[in-house]
N, C-alpha and C positions, 0 to 999 in steps of 0.2 A: 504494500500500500504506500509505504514512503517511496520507492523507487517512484511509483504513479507520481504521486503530487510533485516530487522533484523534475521529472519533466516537461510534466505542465509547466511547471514558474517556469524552463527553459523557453518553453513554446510561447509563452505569453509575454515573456522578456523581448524573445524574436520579433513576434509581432508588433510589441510597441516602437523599437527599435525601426524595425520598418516604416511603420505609419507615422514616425518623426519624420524619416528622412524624404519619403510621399512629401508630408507638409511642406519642408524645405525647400523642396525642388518647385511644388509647384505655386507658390508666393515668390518666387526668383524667378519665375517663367510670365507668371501675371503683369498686365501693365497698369497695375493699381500700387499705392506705397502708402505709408501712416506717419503718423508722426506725432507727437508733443506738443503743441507750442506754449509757449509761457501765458500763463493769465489764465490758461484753460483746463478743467478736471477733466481732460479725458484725451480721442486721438480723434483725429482728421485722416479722413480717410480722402485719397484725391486718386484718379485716374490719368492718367500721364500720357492719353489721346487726345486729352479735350485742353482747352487754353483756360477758362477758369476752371480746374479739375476738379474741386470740392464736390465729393458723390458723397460724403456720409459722414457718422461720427459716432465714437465710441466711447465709453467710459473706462472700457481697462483692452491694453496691446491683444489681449489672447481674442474678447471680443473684435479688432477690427482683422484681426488674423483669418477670422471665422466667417466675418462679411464677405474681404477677400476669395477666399476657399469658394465659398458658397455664389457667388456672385460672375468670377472665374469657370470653374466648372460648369455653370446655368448655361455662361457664354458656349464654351465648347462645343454642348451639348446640340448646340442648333445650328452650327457651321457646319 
């Protein structure tokens, strides 16, 4: 039974390991970015096809990560 569960956490370490590097790749591939700015509690999310780029806003990096992802992918999907 312990052999079981010790290769699960393998398998499951694998996978998130993966699904990091998924995220990585495809936020470096997106032509969307975020960012900080001062004065403000949260991120700015801006698309870097358009000339005023402000498409959105977030209160914390993981959520404008996740707009990204979601927004990116949606695109793909219909080309």
């Amino acid at each position: 039974m312990r052999r079981l569960w010790q290769q699960w956490q393998r398998r499951r370490k694998r996978k998130a390991a993966m699904l990091a590097w998924a995220r990585r790749e495809i936020l470096a591939a997106a032509p969307y970015g975020y960012g900080h700015f001062q004065g403000e509690d949260g991120y700015r999310i801006w698309d870097e096809r358009l000339d005023p780029g402000f498409v959105g806003f977030s209160p914390t990096a993981e959520g404008a990560e996740d707009w990204i992802l979601e927004q990116f992918l949606r695109e793909e999907d219909h080309i």
